[in-house]
N, C-alpha and C positions, 0 to 999 in steps of 0.2 A: 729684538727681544732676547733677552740673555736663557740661557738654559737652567735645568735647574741645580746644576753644577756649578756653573760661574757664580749662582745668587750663595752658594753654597758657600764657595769659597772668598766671597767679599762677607758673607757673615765670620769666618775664623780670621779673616784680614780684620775685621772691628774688635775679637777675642784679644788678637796679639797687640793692637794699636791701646786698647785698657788694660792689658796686661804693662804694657811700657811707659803710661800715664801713668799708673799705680804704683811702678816704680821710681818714676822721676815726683810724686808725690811724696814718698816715702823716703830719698835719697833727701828731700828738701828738709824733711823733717833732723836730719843726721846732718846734713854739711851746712857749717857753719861762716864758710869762708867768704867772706861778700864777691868778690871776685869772680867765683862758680855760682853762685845762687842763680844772677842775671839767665846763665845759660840754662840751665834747669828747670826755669821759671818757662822761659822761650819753648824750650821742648818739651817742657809742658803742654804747654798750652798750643802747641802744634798735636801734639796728639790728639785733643780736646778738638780741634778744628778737623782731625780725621774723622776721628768718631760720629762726629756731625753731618761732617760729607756724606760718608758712604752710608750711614743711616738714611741719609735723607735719599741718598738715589736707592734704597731699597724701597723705601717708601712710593717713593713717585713709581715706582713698577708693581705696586701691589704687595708687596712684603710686607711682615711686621717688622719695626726697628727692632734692635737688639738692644736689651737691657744693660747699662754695663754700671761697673759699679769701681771707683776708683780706690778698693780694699787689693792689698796684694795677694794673691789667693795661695803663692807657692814661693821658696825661695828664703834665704838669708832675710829679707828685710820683714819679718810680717812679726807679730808676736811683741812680747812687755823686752826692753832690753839685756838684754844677757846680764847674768849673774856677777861677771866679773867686769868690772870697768875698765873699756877701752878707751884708750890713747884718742884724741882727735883726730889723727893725722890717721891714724887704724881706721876708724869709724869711718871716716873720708873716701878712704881709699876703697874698702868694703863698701861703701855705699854706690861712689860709679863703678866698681868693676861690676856690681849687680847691675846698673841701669845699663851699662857696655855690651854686658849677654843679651837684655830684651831688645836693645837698639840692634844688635848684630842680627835677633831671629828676625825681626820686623822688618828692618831692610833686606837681606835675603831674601824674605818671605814676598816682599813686593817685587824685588828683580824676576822671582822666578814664576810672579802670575803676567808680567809684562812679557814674559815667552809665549803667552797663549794670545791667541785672537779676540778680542774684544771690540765692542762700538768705540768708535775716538771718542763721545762722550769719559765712556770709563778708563779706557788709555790714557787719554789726556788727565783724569783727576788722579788716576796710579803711577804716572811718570811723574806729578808736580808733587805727589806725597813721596817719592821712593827719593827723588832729588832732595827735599828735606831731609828722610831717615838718614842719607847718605851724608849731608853735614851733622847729624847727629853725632852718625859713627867716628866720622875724621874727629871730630873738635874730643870725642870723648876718648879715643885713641891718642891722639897726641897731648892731650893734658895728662892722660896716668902717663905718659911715656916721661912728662918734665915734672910731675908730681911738684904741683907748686902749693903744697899745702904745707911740703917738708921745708924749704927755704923762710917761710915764716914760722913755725914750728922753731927753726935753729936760730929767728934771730930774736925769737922772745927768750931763747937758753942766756943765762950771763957770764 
């Protein structure tokens, strides 16, 4: 039986997981680039599959799920688009370095509940989501690092 602490903290673990859906929803709406979509689409829908998870093991212990809702509630992407028209390549770039900060809180956030003691039930589903967050992070670190939105960008210039 979990305490009411751990049920505590797999509820702000489901916050941060719709919090990162919200953005990689929101980044989809801004990048354009077919290239990146695929991946976005992916971790998307990996979050989606969090969400589900660990609702459903709060569930099966007597909890209420957590209502979540894939609006961005803070941050650069929410709201009608700015007044002055960005560049694609702008837009792009603003939109994963947002999705990079909630992938960074998220995986964090999961390494440092896998420090505590848990049933291998929930260890096993926190280690198999944190190994995701953790391709999240690489794949979204090393794309703004080769920024391949500017090399096509320069070669529609004539």
């Amino acid at each position: 039986m979990l305490s009411q602490n751990q049920l505590d903290l797999l509820r702000e673990l489901i916050f941060l997981d719709a919090d990162a859906a919200a953005a990689h929803a929101a980044a989809l709406r801004r990048v354009e680039l077919p290239s990146l979509r695929p991946h976005l689409e992916a971790f998307l829908n990996d979050h989606l599959h969090h969400l589900a998870a660990l609702n459903a093991f709060l569930e099966r212990h007597g909890q209420a799920p957590v209502a979540t809702t894939l609006e961005v509630r803070h941050g650069p992407l929410e709201g009608p688009p700015p007044p002055v028209k960005t560049k694609g390549s702008t837009r792009i770039e603003a939109a994963l370095t947002a999705v990079a900060g909630c992938e960074h809180l998220v995986d964090h956030s999961y390494a440092l509940l896998l420090r505590d003691e848990w049933p291998e039930e929930v260890a096993s589903l926190l280690r198999c989501h944190h190994a995701e967050e953790r391709q999240h992070s690489l794949w979204l670190h090393d794309t703004l690092g080769r920024r391949p939105w500017e090399s096509t960008r320069l070669a529609l210039i004539p």
